[in-house]
DOZA-686138 format. One record per residue (C-alpha): residue number from 1; x, y, z. Coordinates in steps of 0.2 Angstrom, whole numbers, always signed. Layout:
<pts>
+-----+-------+-------+-------+
:   k :    xx :    yy :    zz :
+-----+-------+-------+-------+
: NUM :     X :     Y :     Z :
...
+-----+-------+-------+-------+
</pts>
This chain:
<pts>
+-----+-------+-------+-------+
:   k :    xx :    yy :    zz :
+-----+-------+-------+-------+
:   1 :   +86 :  -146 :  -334 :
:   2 :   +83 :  -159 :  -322 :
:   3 :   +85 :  -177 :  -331 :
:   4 :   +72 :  -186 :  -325 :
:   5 :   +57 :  -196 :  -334 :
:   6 :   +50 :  -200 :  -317 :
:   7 :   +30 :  -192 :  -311 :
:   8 :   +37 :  -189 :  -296 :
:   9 :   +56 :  -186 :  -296 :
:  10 :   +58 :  -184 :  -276 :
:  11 :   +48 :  -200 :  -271 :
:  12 :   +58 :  -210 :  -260 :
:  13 :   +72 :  -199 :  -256 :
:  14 :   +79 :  -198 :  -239 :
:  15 :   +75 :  -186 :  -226 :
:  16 :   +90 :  -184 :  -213 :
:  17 :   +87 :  -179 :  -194 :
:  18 :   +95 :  -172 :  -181 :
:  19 :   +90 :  -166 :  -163 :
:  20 :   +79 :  -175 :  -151 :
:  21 :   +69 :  -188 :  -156 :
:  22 :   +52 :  -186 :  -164 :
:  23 :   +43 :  -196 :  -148 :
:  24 :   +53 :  -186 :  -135 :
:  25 :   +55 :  -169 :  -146 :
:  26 :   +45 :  -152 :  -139 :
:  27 :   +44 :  -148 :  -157 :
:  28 :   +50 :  -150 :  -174 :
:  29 :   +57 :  -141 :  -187 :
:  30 :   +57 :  -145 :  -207 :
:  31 :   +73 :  -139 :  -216 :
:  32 :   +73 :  -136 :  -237 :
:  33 :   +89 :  -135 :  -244 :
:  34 :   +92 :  -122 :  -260 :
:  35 :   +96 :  -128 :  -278 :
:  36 :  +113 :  -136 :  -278 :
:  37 :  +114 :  -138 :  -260 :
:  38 :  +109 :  -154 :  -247 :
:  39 :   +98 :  -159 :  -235 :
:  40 :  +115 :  -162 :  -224 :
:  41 :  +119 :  -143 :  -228 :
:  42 :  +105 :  -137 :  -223 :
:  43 :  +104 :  -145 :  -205 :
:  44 :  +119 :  -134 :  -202 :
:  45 :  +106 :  -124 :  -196 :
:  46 :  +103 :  -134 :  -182 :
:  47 :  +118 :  -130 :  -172 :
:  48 :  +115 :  -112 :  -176 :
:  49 :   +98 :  -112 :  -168 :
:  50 :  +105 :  -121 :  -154 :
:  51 :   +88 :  -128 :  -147 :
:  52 :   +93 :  -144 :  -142 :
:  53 :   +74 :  -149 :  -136 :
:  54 :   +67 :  -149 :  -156 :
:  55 :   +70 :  -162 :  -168 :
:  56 :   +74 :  -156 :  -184 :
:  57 :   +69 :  -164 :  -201 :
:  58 :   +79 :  -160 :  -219 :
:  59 :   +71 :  -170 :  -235 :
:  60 :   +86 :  -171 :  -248 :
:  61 :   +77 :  -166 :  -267 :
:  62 :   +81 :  -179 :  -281 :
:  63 :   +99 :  -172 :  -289 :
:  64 :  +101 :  -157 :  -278 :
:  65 :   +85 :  -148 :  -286 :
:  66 :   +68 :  -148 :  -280 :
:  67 :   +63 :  -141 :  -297 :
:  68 :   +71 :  -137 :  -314 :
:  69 :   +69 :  -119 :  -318 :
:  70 :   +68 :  -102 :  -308 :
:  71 :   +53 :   -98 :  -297 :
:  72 :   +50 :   -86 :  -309 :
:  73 :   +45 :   -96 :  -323 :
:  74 :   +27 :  -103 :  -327 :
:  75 :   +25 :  -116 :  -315 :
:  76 :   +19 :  -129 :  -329 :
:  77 :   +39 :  -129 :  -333 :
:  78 :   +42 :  -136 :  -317 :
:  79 :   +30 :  -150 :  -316 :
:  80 :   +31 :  -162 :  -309 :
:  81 :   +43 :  -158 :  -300 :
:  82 :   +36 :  -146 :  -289 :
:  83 :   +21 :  -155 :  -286 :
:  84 :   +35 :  -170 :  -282 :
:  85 :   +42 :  -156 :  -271 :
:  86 :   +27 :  -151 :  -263 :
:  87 :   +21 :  -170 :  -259 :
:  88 :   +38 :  -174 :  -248 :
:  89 :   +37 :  -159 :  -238 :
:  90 :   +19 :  -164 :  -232 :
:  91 :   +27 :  -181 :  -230 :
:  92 :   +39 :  -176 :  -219 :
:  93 :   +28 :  -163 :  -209 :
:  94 :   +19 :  -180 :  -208 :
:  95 :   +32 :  -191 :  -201 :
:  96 :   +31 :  -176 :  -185 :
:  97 :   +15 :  -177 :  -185 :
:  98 :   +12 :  -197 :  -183 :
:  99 :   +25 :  -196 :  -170 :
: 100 :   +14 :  -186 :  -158 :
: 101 :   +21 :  -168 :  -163 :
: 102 :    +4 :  -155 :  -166 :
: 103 :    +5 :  -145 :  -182 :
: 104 :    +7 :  -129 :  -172 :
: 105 :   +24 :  -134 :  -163 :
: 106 :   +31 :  -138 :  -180 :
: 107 :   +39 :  -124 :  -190 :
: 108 :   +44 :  -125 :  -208 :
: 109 :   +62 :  -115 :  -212 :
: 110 :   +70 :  -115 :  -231 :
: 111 :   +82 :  -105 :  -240 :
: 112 :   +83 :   -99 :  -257 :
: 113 :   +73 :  -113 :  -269 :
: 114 :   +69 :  -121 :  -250 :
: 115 :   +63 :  -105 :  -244 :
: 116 :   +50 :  -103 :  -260 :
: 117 :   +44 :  -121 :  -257 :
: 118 :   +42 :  -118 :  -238 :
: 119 :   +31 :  -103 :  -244 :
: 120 :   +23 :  -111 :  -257 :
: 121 :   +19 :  -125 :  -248 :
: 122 :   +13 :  -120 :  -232 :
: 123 :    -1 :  -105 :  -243 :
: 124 :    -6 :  -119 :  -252 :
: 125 :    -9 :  -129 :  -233 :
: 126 :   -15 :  -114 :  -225 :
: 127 :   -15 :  -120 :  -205 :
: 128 :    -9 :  -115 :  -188 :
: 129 :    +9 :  -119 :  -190 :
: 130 :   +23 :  -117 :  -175 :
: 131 :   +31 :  -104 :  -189 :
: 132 :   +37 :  -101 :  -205 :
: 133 :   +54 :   -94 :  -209 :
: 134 :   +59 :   -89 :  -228 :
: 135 :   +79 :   -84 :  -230 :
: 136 :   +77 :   -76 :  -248 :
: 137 :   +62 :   -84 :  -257 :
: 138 :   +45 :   -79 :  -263 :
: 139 :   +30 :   -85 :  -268 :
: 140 :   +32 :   -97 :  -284 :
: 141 :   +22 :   -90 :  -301 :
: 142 :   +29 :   -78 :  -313 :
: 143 :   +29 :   -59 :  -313 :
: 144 :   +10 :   -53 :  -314 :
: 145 :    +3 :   -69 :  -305 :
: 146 :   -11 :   -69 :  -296 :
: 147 :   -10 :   -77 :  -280 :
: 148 :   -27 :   -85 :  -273 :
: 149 :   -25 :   -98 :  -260 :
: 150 :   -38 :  -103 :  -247 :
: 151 :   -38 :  -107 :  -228 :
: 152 :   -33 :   -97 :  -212 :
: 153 :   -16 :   -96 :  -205 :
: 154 :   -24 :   -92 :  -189 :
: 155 :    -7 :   -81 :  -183 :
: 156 :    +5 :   -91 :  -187 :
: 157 :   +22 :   -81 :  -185 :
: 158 :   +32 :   -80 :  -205 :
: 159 :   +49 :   -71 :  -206 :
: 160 :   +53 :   -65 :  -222 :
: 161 :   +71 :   -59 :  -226 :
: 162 :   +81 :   -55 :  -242 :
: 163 :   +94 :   -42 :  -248 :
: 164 :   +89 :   -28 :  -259 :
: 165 :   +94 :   -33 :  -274 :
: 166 :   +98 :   -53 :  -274 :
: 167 :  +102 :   -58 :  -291 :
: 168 :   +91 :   -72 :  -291 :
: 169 :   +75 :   -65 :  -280 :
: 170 :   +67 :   -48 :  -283 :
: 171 :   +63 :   -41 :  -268 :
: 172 :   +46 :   -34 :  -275 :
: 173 :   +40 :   -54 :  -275 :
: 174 :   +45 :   -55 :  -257 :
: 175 :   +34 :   -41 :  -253 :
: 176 :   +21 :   -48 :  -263 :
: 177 :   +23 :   -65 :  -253 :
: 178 :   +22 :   -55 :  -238 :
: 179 :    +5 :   -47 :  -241 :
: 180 :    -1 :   -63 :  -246 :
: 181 :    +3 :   -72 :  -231 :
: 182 :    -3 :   -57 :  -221 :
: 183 :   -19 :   -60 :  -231 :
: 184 :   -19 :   -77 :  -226 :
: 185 :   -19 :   -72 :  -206 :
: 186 :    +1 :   -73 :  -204 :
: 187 :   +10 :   -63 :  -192 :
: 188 :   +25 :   -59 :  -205 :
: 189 :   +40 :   -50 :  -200 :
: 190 :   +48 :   -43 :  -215 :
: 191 :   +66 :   -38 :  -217 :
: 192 :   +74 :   -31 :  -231 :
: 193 :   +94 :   -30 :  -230 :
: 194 :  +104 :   -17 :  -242 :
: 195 :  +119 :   -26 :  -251 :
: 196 :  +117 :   -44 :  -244 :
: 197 :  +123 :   -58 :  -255 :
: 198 :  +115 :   -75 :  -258 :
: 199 :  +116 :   -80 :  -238 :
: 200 :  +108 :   -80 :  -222 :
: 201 :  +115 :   -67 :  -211 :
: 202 :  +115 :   -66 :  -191 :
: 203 :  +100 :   -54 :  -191 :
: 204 :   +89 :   -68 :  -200 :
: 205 :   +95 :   -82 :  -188 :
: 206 :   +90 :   -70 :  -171 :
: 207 :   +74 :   -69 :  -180 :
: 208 :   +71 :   -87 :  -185 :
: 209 :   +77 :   -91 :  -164 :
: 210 :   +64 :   -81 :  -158 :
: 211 :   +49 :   -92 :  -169 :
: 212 :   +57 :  -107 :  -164 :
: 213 :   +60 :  -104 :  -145 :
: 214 :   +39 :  -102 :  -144 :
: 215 :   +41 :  -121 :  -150 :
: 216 :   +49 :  -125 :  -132 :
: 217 :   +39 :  -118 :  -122 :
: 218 :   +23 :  -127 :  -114 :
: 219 :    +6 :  -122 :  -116 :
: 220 :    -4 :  -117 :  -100 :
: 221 :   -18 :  -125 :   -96 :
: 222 :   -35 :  -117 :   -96 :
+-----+-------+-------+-------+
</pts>
C-alpha cells in the first residue's frame, strides 16, 4: 500500500516532456506510465511513434503508483489517490491547452494502471479529443459495476488492446470499457491478442500511429 498521509499524493509531481515545444507543436500527446514503472519509461514511446512535429507530456505518479490497489477493487480503496491521479492528468492536458494546443489535437495514451486512468479519466471528461489509446487497461470499478458517465465524445478515435488472458486485466472489463466508450460516441478499435504477456506489441503501436498521425495533419478550411 501506498505510504502516503497526503489528500492528494500526486500534487506537485513532475511532468517530463519530449518532442516539440508546446507553442510550436501540431499536437500533443499525454503519456501514463503503469504501476512500478516512470514517466521517463513511458516517453520511450516517443521515439517509437516517431512523429517528431508533437510534443509529448508524461506526469510521474507519487512512488511509482498512481493508486494503491487493483482497478478491480472498490474504488473507495484507492482514494485519494485516484482522484490525486485524475486531477494531474487534467493538469497536464492543461498545460497543452494554455499553450495554444485545441483539446481535439491532444490524444491521451497509457499502459497497464496508465491505460485505466486514461480511460477513466477521459469517460469521466467526455469531449472531442485528438484520440485515446489503451495498451491493456479497462475501465476502473469492480466486477459488476455499473458504468454511467455523461458527455459526448463526438468521434473521438479509442484503441483498446490486450491479450486474452493478461494475469492482471480480464479481457471481459476491456470489452465492457469498449462498449462504454462506443456509448459515449467513441470510434473504438478493439483488438484482442491470444497469448500476449503484460507488454505492448508492434500491432498496438501501428494502431496508436495511425490516431496520432490525424494529430499532424492540418485542418482545411471551410
Amino acid at each position: 500500500m501506498m505510504r502516503s498521509n497526503a489528500d492528494d499524493p500526486h500534487r506537485d509531481q513532475p511532468v517530463l516532456q519530449r518532442g516539440a515545444a508546446l507553442n510550436s507543436a501540431m499536437g500533443a500527446v499525454v503519456l501514463l506510465h503503469g504501476r512500478g514503472s516512470s514517466a521517463e519509461d513511458i516517453l520511450g514511446l516517443a521515439q517509437e511513434f516517431d512523429l517528431p512535429e508533437l510534443a509529448y507530456l508524461a506526469p510521474e505518479a507519487a512512488e511509482h503508483t498512481w493508486y494503491p490497489y487493483s482497478f478491480l477493487s472498490p474504488i473507495e480503496l484507492n482514494q485519494p489517490w485516484l482522484d490525486s491521479a485524475l486531477n494531474l492528468v487534467a493538469e497536464t492536458l492543461q498545460r497543452a491547452i494554455t499553450a495554444g494546443i485545441e483539446r481535439p489535437k491532444i490524444a491521451i495514451v497509457g499502459f497497464s494502471q496508465g491505460a485505466c486512468l486514461a480511460m477513466e479519466f477521459v469517460a469521466r471528461n467526455a469531449a472531442r479529443y485528438g484520440g485515446l489509446v489503451a495498451f491493456t487497461g479497462g475501465l476502473i470499478g469492480p466486477p459488476g459495476a455499473r458504468f454511467v458517465y455523461s458527455g459526448e465524445l463526438s468521434g473521438t478515435a479509442c484503441f483498446l488492446g490486450a491479450g486474452d488472458r493478461d494475469p492482471h486485466v480480464p479481457w471481459k472489463r476491456v470489452e465492457e470499457t469498449a462498449s462504454v466508450l462506443s456509448g459515449l460516441g467513441a470510434v473504438v478499435t478493439l483488438r484482442r491478442y491470444p497469448g500476449l504477456p503484460h507488454t505492448i506489441n508492434e500491432d498496438e503501436i501501428d494502431h496508436a500511429k495511425t490516431i496520432l498521425r490525424r494529430l499532424i495533419v492540418k485542418d482545411r478550411a471551410v
